[in-house]
matplotlib code that plots the C-alpha trace (Angstrom):
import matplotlib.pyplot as plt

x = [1.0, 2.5, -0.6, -3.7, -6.9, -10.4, -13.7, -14.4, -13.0, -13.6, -11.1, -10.9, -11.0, -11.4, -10.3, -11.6, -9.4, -10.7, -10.0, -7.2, -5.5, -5.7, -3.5, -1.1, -0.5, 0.0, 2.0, 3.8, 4.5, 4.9, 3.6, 3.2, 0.4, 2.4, 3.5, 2.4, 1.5, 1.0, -3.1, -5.8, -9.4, -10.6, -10.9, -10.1, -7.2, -3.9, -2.6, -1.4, -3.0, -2.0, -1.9, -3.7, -4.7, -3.5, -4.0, -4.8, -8.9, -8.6, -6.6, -8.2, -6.7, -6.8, -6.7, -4.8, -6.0, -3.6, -5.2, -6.1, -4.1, -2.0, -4.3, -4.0, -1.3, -3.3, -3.3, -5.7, -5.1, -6.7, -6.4, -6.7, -8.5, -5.4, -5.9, -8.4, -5.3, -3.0, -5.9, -6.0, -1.9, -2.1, -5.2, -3.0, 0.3, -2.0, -3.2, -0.3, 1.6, -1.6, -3.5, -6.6, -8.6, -8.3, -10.2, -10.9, -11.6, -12.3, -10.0, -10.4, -8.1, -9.1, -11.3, -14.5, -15.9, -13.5, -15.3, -17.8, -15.0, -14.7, -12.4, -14.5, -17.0, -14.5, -12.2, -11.8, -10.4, -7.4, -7.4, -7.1, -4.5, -2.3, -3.6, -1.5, 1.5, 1.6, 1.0, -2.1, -5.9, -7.1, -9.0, -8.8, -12.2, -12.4, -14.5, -15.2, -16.2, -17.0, -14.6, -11.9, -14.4, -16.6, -13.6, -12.3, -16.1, -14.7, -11.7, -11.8, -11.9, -8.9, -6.8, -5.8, -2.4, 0.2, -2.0, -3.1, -0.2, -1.9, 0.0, -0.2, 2.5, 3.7, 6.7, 8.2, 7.5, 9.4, 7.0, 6.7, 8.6, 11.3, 10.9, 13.5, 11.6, 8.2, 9.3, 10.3, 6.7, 5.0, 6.7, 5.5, 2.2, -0.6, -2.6, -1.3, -3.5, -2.1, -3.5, -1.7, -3.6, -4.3, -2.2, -2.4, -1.8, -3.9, -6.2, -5.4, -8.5, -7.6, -4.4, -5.9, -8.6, -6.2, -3.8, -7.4, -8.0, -4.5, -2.8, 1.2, 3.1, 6.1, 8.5, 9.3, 11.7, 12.4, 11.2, 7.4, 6.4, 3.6, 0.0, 1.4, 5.1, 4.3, 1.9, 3.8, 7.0, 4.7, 2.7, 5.5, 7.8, 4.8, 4.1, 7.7, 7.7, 6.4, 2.6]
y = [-7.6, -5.9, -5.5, -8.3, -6.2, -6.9, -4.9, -5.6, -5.9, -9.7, -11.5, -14.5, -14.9, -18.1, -17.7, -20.4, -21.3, -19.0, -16.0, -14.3, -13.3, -17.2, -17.7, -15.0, -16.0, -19.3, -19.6, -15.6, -15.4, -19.0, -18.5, -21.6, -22.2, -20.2, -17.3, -14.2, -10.9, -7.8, -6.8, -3.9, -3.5, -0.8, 2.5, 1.1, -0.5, -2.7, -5.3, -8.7, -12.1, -15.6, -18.3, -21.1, -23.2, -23.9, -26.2, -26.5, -25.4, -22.7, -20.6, -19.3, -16.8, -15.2, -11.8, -9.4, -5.4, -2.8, 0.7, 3.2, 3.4, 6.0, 9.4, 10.1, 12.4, 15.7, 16.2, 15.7, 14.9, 16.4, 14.0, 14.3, 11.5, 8.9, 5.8, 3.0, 0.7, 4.0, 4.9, 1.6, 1.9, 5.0, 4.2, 2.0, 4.1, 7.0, 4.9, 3.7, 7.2, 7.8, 10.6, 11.7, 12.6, 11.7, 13.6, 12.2, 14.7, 14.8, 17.5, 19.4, 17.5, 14.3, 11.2, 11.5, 8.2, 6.7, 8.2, 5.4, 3.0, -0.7, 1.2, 2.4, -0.8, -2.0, 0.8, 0.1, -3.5, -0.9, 1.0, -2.0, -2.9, 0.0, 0.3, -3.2, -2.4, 1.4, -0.6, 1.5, 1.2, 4.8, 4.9, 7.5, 9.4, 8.8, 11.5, 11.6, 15.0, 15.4, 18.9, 20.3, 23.6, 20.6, 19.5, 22.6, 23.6, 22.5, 24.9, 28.0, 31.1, 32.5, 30.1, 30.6, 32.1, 29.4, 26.8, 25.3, 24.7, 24.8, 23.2, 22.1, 20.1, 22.5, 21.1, 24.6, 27.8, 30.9, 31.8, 27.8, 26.1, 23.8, 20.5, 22.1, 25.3, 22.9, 20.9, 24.3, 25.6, 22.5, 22.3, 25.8, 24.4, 22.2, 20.9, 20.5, 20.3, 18.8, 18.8, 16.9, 17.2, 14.3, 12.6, 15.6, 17.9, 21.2, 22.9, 27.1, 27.7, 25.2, 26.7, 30.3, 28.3, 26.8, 30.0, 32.0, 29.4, 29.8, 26.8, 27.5, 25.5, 23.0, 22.9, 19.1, 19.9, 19.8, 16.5, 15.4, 12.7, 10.5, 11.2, 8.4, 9.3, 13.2, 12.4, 9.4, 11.9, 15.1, 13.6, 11.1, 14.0, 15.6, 12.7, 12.2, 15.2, 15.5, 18.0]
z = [-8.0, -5.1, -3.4, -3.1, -3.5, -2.8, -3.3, 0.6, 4.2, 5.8, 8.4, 5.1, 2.0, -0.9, -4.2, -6.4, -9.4, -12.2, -10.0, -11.7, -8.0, -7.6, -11.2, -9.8, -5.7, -7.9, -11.0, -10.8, -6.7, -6.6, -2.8, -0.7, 2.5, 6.0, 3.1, 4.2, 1.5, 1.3, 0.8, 0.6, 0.1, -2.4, -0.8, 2.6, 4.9, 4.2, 5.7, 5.3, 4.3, 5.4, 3.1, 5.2, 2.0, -1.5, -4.0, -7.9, -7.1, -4.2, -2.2, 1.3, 3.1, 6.6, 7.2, 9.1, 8.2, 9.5, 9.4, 6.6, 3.5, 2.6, 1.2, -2.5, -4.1, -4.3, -8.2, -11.0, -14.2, -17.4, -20.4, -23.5, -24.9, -26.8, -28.6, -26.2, -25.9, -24.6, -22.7, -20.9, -20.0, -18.9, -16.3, -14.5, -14.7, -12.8, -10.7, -9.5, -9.1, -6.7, -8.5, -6.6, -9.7, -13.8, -16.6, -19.7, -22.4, -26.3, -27.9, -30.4, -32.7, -31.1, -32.2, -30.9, -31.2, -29.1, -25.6, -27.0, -27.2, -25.7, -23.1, -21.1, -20.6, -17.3, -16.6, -12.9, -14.2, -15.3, -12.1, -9.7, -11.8, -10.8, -7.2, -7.1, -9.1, -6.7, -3.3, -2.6, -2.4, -2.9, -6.5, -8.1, -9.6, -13.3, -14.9, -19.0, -20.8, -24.6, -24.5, -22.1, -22.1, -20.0, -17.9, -16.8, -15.3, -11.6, -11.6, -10.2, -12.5, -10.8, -9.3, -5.7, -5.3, -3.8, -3.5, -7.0, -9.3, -12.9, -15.7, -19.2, -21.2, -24.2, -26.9, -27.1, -25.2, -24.1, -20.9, -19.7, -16.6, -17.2, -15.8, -13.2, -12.2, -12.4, -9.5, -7.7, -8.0, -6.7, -3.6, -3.5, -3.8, -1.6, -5.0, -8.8, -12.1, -14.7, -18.5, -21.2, -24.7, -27.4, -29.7, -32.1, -29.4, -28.3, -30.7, -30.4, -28.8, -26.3, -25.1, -24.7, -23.0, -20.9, -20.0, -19.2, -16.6, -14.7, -17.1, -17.2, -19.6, -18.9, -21.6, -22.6, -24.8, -28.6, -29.3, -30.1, -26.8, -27.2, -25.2, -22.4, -22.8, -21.8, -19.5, -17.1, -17.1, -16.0, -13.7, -12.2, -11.7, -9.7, -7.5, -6.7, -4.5, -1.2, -0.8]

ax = plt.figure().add_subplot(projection="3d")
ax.plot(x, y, z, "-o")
ax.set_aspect("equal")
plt.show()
């Protein structure tokens, strides 16, 4: 927990001892009353908290916000919809690479029952989580769509030249970006897309879906990744640069 989160902005705070935060400042920071941490409220500022009481029952904690968090990286992620337990993992990994926006979609060669799944009854549990681990407060949206047809409705028909990057992660393809010349194209670029299909990958008609819509391909080699293995290296190498 690199970053103390709460859902709003007050000069204290009390957490009682079945309030998970309480469990961590505890027993995993080991923190003791004068220690001072790092902190954020949800969608607003950072700043630091002082530990002015702790025992077994509560913790209370004074204050100090700082100014506006840091803005989102300006990239959306299209996902295909993995297994509930990937799902949940790969919430907080995007989350704490600082995505602006994540779409959940059913492919074509997906399982469609599980955009009914247990997953989605707290998702923002899974979010918070990795707006701590990423030292950040900005969630991002979390939209769900029964096809990528449904997902793809806020794109523009013809992407703007030089300003949206437009990818999708391909195992082998002779007109797709290397990892290299991907990185090379999004410094080129103010706003990236990225779309990484299910476990059983893209149907046909999703791919010519995709490439109609702008989509370029990024070559991840000769190997088969899994759904959170393809997406945490795309989208990480994205964020790592500088928009």
């Amino acid at each position: 927990m690199n970053l103390v989160l709460f859902s709003h902005q007050a000069e204290s705070y009390s957490l009682p001892r079945s309030d998970r935060r309480h469990r961590h400042i505890r027993s995993i920071l080991r923190a003791r009353v004068g220690d001072v941490l790092r902190a954020g409220v949800i969608n607003g500022p950072v700043g630091e908290i002082l530990i002015e009481q702790l025992d077994d029952n509560e913790i209370v904690l004074a204050a100090r916000w700082q100014g506006p968090a840091p803005p989102p990286a300006p990239v959306t992620v299209l996902l295909g919809h993995p297994r509930p337990p990937v799902l949940k993992r790969l919430w907080r990994d995007m989350a704490s690479l600082g995505v602006e926006e994540i779409r959940v979609f059913s492919g074509d060669l997906g399982e469609r029952s599980y955009l009914t799944s247990s997953a989605w009854d707290d998702p923002d549990l899974y979010l918070q989580d990795g707006l701590s681990q990423g030292g950040h407060t900005v969630a991002p949206r979390l939209l769900r769509f029964a096809r990528l047809d449904e997902a793809l409705e806020e794109d523009p028909d013809t992407p703007e030249e030089g300003r949206t990057l437009r990818l999708f992660g391909a195992l082998r393809s002779d007109d797709g970006f290397s990892l290299e010349e991907m990185l090379r194209e999004v410094n080129r670029s103010t706003s990236v897309r990225i779309c990484v299909g299910p476990e059983r990958g893209f149907a046909d008609r999703e791919e010519t879906l995709l490439r109609g819509r702008g989509y370029r391909p990024v070559s991840l080699g000769q190997r088969i990744l899994r759904t959170e293995t393809a997406a945490t290296l795309l989208v990480g190498s994205v964020c790592s640069q500088e928009f």
